[in-house]
C-alpha positions in Angstrom: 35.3 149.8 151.3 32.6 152.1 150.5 31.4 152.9 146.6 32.0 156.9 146.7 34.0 157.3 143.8 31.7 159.3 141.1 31.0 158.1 137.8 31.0 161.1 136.1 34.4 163.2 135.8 35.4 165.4 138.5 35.3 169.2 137.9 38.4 171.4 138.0 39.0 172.9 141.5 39.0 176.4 141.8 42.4 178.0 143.2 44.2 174.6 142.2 47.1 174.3 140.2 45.8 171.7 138.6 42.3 171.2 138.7 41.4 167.1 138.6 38.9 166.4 135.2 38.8 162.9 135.2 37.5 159.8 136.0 39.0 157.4 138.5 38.4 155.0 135.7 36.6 154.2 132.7 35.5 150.8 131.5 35.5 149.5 127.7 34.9 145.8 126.2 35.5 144.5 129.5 38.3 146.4 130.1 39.5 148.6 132.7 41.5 151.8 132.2 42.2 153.9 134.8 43.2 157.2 135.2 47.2 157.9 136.6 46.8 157.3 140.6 49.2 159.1 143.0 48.6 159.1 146.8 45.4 160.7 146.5 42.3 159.6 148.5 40.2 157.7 145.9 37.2 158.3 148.2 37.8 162.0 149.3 40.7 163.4 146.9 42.9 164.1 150.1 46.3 164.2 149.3 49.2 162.1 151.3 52.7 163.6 150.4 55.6 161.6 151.5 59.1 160.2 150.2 58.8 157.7 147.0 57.7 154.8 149.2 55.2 156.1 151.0 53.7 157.9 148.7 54.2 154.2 146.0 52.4 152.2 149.1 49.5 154.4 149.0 49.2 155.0 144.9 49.1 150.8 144.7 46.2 150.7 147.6 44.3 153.3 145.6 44.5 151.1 141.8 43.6 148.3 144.1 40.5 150.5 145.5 39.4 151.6 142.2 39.6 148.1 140.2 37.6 146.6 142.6 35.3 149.4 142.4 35.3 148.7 138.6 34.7 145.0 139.1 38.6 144.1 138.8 41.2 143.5 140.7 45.1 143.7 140.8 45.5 139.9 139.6 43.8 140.9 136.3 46.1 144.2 135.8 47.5 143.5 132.2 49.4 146.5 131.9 51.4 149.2 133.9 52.6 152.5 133.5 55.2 154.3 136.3 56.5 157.5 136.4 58.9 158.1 139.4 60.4 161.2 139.8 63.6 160.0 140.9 64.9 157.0 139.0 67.9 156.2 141.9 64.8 154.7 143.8 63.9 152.1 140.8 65.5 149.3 143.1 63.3 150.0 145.9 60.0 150.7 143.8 60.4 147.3 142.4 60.9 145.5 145.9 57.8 147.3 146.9 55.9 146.8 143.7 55.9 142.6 144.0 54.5 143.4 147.4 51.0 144.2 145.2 52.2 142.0 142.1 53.7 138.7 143.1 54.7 135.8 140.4 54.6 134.3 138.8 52.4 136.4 135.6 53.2 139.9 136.4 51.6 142.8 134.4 53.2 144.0 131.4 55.0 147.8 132.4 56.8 150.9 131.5 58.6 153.1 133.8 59.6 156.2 133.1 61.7 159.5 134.7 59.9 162.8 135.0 61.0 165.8 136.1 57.6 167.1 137.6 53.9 165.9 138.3 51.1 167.6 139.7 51.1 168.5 143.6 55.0 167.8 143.4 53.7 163.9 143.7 56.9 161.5 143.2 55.0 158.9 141.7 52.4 158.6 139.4 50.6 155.2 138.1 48.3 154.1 135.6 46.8 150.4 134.7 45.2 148.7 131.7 43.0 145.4 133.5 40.3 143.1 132.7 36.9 142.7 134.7 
């Protein structure tokens, strides 16, 4: 894994919908929040569009990327937040989810429906961990 990911936040893209101002993650009284991850490239922002799964797999190996970045790791994730833009595939998120949070002390989480999110992503994810 290299250390690419920039401190500082990212400046809005020309020509892009939505340009990304943001930082991969920010760090506070030994916590680690991090911005929502989709199945974007932590290291070079390139986007990898797919169904649901896919595109879950990917946004999960790029929280793990960026808390061990930030001196964490998905063990010491203490809160989630999901937002799937197709709730009929809950059942499979979940199956794939334990894959990167097994048992027996999972994280605390919310998952929500949206209608839309940037780049037409289907997922979205966010986490609250410790260092």
């Amino acid at each position: 894994m290299t250390n690419r990911m920039p401190s500082a936040p990212y400046p809005a893209s020309p020509g892009r919908e939505h340009g990304p101002v943001f930082s991969w993650f920010r760090e506070h009284d030994g916590l680690i929040y991090t911005s929502g991850h989709a199945s974007v490239d932590v290291d070079d922002n390139s986007r990898s569009p797919g169904d649901l799964l896919h595109e879950a797999r990917a946004t999960l190996q790029n929280l793990r990327r960026t808390l061990e970045v930030a001196g964490s790791a998905m063990d010491k994730v203490l809160r989630v937040t999901v937002y799937l833009t197709d709730m009929n595939q809950y059942a499979a998120f979940n199956r794939l989810y334990a894959e990167f949070f097994p048992g027996p002390k999972v994280p605390a989480r919310t998952c929500v429906e949206v209608t839309r999110l940037p780049f037409n992503f289907k997922v979205e994810i966010d986490v609250v961990a410790h260092k």
